[in-house]
C-alpha positions, 0 to 999 in steps of 0.5 A: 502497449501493454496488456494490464494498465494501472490508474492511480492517483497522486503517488506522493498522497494515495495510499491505495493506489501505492498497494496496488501499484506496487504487488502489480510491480511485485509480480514482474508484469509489463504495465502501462500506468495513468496517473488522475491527480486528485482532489481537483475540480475534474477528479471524479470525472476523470477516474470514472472513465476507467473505474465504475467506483469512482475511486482509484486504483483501477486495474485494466486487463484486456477487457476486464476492470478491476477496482479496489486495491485488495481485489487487484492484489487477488486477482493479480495473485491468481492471473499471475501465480508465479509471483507468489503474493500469497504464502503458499501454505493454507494457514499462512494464506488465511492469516495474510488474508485476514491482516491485509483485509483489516488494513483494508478496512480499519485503522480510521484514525491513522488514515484520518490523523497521519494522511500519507505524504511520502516526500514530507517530514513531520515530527511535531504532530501529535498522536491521538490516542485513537492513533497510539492505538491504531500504531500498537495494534499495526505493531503487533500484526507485524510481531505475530506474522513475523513470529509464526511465518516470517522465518524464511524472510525479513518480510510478514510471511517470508518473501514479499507478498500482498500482505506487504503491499497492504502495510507498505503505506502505513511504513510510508506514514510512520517514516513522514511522522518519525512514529517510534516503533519497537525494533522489530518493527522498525525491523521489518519497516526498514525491510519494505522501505528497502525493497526495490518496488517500494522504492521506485514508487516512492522516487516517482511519489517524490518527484511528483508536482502536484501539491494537495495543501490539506495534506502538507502541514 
């Protein structure tokens, strides 16, 4: 049994539980996972035996809880400095920290008109305007990050960091709804569908059972 224990919902459909599952996989550590499927009658119930919000993900380690997916990428930065999820440069650090806090809060109408669904494809749906600028604002972060920290990698910051984790499902909602991005986006989109952790996720999300028809259009 391991030391850390990640609970996570649904990986087909959870975006959350994606960026903490997948910088927990990044770091190289041993985990053990749970996997509460959501939007069932027993959900909330079952989540709230590992995680005081009621939300996933959730974050075990020996004694310690952690919730919320940008506190577990910060303290598995911390516990585990050797993996690097944080550019080691102060500048870099600040601005990965600030792009991956406004993922974290922002963007409502991507989440609410593009729910994630990794094993499905969607080319018909419309994009709002809200979301055509939710898409152009996502794209100029990348353009940014990329132009002034990412010359040692094909990654925001260089090497794979938190900062991808955050943006690792808005990669997953432009592939399920064909978004056409500009190049260097499309780029660096290519470069975290390829990585090996995002990878396992998604063949784990594709090979799920569980089907939530609100997010199945």
């Amino acid at each position: 049994m391991a030391e850390l224990t990640l609970i996570v919902g649904n990986k087909n459909y959870s975006s959350w539980s994606m960026r903490a599952w997948v910088a927990l996989k990044a770091t190289g550590q041993a985990f053990d996972e749970e996997v509460i499927p959501l939007d069932e009658p027993t959900t909330k119930a079952a989540i709230l035996k590992h995680s005081p919000s009621g939300r996933v993900p959730a974050l075990k380690h020996r004694d310690l809880v952690v919730w919320d997916s940008l506190a577990i990428c910060e303290y598995l930065a911390e516990t585990f400095p050797e993996a690097r999820l944080w550019p080691a440069e102060k500048n870099a650090r600040a601005i990965a920290r600030s792009v991956s806090a406004e993922m974290h809060a922002g963007f409502a109408a991507l989440r609410s008109h593009l729910p994630m669904n990794v094993r499905a494809s969607y080319s018909n749906r419309g994009v709002t305007p809200e979301v055509q600028a939710d898409i152009l604002r996502i794209q100029a972060i990348w353009h940014d990050c990329r132009r002034r920290f990412g010359g040692e990698g094909p990654f925001l910051f260089g090497e794979f960091g938190a900062a991808d984790c955050m943006f690792a499902p808005v990669v997953s909602r432009f592939r399920t709804y064909k978004i056409e991005l500009e190049a260097e986006s499309q780029a660096y989109a290519d470069a975290v569908w390829a990585h090996p952790a995002v990878q396992e996720y998604v063949t784990a999300a594709t090979n799920e059972p569980w089907i939530i028809e609100k997010y199945e259009f």
